[in-house]
C-alpha positions as CSV (number, residue, x, y, z in Angstrom):
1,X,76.2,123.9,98.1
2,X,77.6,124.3,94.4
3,X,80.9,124.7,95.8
4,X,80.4,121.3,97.5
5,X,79.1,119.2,94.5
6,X,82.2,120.6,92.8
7,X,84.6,119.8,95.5
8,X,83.3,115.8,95.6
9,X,83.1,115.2,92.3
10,X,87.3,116.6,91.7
11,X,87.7,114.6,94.7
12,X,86.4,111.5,93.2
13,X,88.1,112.3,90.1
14,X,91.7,112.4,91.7
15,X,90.5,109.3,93.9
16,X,89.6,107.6,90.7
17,X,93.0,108.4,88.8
18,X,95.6,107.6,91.6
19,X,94.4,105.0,93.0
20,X,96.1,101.4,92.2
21,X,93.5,100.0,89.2
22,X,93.6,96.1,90.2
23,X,94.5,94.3,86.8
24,X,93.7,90.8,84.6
25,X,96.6,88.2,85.5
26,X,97.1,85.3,83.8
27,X,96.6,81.8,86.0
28,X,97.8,78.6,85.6
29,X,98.4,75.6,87.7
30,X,102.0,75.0,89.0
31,X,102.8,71.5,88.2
32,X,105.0,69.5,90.8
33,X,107.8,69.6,88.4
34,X,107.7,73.1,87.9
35,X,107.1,74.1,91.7
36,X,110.8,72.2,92.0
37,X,112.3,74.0,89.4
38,X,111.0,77.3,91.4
39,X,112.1,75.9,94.3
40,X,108.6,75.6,96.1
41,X,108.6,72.9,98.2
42,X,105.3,71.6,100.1
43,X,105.3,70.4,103.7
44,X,102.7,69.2,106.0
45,X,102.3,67.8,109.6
46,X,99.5,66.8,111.8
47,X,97.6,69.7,113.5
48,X,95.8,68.4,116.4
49,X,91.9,69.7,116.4
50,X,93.1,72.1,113.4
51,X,93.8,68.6,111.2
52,X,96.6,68.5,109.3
53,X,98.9,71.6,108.3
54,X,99.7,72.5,105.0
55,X,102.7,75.3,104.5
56,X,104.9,76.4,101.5
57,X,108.6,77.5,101.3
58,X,110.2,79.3,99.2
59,X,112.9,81.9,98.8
60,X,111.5,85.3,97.3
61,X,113.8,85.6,94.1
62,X,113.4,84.8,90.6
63,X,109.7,84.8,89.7
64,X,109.1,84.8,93.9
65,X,110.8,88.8,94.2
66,X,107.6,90.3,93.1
67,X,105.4,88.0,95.3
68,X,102.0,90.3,95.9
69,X,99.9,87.9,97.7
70,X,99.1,84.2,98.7
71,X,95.7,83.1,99.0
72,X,94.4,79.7,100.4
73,X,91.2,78.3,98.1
74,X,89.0,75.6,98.0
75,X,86.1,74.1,96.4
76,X,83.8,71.6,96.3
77,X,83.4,68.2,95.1
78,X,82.5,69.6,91.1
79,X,85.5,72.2,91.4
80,X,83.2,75.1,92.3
81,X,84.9,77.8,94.1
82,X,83.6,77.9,98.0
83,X,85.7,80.3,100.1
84,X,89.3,81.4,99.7
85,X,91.4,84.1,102.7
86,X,95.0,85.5,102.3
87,X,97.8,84.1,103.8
88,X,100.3,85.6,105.6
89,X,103.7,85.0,104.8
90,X,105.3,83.9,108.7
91,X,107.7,81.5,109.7
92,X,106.1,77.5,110.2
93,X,109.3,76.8,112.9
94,X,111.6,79.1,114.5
95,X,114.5,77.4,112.7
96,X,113.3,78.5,109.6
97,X,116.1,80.2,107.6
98,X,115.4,84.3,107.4
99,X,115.5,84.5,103.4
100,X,112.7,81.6,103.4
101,X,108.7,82.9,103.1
102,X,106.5,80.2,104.2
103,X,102.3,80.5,103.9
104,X,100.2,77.6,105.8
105,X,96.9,76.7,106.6
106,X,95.2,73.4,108.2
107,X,92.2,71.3,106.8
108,X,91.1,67.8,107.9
109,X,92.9,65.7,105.6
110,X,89.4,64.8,104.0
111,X,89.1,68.0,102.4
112,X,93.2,68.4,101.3
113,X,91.9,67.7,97.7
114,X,89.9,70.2,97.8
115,X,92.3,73.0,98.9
116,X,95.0,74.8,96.7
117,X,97.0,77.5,97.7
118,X,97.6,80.6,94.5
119,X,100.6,82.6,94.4
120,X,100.6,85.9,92.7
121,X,103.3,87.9,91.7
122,X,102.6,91.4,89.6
123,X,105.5,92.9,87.8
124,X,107.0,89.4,87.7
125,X,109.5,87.7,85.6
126,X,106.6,85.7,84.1
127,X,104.7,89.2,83.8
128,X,101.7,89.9,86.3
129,X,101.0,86.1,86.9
130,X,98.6,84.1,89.4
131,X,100.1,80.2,89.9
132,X,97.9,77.8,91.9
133,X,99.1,74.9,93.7
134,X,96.6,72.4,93.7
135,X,97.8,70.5,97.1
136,X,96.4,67.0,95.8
137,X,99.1,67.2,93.2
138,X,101.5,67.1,96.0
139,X,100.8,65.3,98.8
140,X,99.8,61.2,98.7
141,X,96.7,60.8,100.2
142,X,97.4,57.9,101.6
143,X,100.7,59.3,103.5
144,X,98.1,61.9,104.8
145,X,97.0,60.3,108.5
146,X,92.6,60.9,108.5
């Protein structure tokens, strides 16, 4: 039984010094302007029952080559975080060019404002860095069919 204690505890030991430790990023809001200079651009289309879709392009270079993951986020009316999921980088249209990344998601248009999309890139040219693209920044609302 000693021998056992003694085996779990190394064990957790190793476990505890090679596994990845996750880290503080810094987060800021990515600006219209900025997402251009990037070259982030935001599209959108209806989405039947699903309301309307929301996706992201993007080439992964620049800040984009150390993309680590995209998350969807919203929150409510006083800017209190609700729910957020990952997105997975896939093509929106078969068309799409092979060196663009695209994340989506679909929300009745009511609750666009609401929803922003964060980008995170560790080891980036910005350093380890969370950007979040609040979609209300982007889209018109009124250009956005209810």
């Amino acid at each position: 039984m000693k021998s056992f204690s003694k085996f779990s505890g190394l064990l957790a030991m190793l476990l505890a010094v090679t596994l990845p430790c996750s880290s503080m990023i810094d987060v800021g809001v990515l600006t219209p302007k900025e997402a251009k200079e990037l070259g982030v651009v935001l599209k959108h289309r209806p989405n039947g029952d699903a309301g309307e879709m929301v996706w992201l392009e993007f080439k992964k270079e620049g800040f984009f080559e150390k993309l680590t993951y995209c998350e969807f986020q919203i929150s409510d009316a006083k800017g209190n975080h609700l729910a957020s999921a990952r997105l997975d980088p896939h093509p929106v249209n078969h068309e799409q060019p092979k060196d663009v990344v695209s994340v989506s998601f679909s929300a009745v248009p009511a609750e666009l404002e609401r929803c922003s999309i964060m980008l995170v890139a560790y080891g980036s040219t910005k350093g380890d860095v969370g950007l979040i693209l609040k979609v209300k920044d982007f889209l018109e609302a009124e250009k956005v069919k209810e």
